[in-house]
N, C-alpha and C positions, 0 to 999 in steps of 0.2 A: 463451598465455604461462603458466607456471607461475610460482606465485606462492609466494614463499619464505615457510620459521616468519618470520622478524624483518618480512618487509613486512606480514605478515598482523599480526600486533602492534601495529606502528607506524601500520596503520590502524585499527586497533581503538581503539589510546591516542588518534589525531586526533579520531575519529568521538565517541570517550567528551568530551572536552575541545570539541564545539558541541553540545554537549546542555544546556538550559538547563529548568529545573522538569518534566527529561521528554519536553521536545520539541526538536526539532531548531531549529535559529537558522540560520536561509537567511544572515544576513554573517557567521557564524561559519565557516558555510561555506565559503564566498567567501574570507576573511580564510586562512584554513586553506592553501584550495590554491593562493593567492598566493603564501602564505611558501612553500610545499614544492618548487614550481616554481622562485621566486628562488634557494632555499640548492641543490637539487638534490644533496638528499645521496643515498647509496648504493641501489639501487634505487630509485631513488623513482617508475620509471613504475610498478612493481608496487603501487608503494603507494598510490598514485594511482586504480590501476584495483581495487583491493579496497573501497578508502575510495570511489569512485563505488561498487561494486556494495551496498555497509554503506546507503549514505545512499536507494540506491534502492529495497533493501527495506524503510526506512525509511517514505518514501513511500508506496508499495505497504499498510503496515500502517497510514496513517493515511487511506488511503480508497476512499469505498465507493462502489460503483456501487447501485443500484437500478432494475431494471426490468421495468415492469410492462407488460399489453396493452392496458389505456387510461391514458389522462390520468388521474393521480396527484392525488385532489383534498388539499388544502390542508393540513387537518385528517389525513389518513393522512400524508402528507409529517413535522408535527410528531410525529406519532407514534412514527414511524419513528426520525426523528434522534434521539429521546427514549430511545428501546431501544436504538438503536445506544452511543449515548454512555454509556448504563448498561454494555453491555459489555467494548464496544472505552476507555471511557473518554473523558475530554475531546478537545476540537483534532480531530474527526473530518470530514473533506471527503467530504458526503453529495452522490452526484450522481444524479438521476432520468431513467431514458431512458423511454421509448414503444417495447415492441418488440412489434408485433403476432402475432410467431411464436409466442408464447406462448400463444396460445390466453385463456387465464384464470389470475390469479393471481398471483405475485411470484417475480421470484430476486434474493437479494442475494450479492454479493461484496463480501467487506473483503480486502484482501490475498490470502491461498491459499484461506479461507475461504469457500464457496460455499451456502446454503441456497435451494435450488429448491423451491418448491413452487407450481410452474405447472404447468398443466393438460398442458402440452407434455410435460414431463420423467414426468407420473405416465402418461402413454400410452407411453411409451416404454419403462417400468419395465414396465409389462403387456404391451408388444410383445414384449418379451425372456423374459419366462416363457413366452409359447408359440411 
């Protein structure tokens, strides 16, 4: 579906109007696509479906995966959320996996953002120069 200049606006103005100190407000949310749904004014599935894709990059920017190829002791865990939060800033949903493909070492992803520096990915980087 192509999404018109005015829907893309009217969700931008929505999405601007449940931002509370910077973070998004899950009943503002909620509150939002109730009324939009009820009034049903002109495109509104468009606006509907921009103001979902706004709120889930939203999402997406406020959290991170973290996965390493052992168990993540305790002490690296605070560390982590520590730097993370330094970056990305407050309200950040840090989540720790076990992924043994890794070989050795960490990748994190926040949103688009990716930092590899697992053992897997640097063999991989050498596999491709020869």
């Amino acid at each position: 579906m192509k999404i018109s200049k005015q829907s893309r606006r009217d969700a931008k103005s929505l999405f601007g109007t449940c931002r509370v100190n910077g973070a998004l407000d899950e009943a503002k949310v909620r509150q939002v696509v109730t009324a939009v749904i009820a009034q049903k004014p002109r495109g509104y599935a468009a606006t509907l479906s921009h103001f979902h894709r706004l709120v889930k990059l939203d999402l997406e920017r406020r959290t991170a995966r973290v996965e390493n190829a052992v168990e993540t002791s305790p002490a690296l865990m605070e560390s982590i959320r520590r730097n993370l939060s330094l970056r990305y800033g407050a309200g950040l949903n840090v989540s720790f996996w076990v992924n043994p493909e890794l070989i050795g070492g960490l990748r994190v992803k926040v949103g688009s953002d990716v930092f590899d520096g697992s053992v897997a990915a640097r063999l991989a980087a050498l596999d491709t120069t020869f």
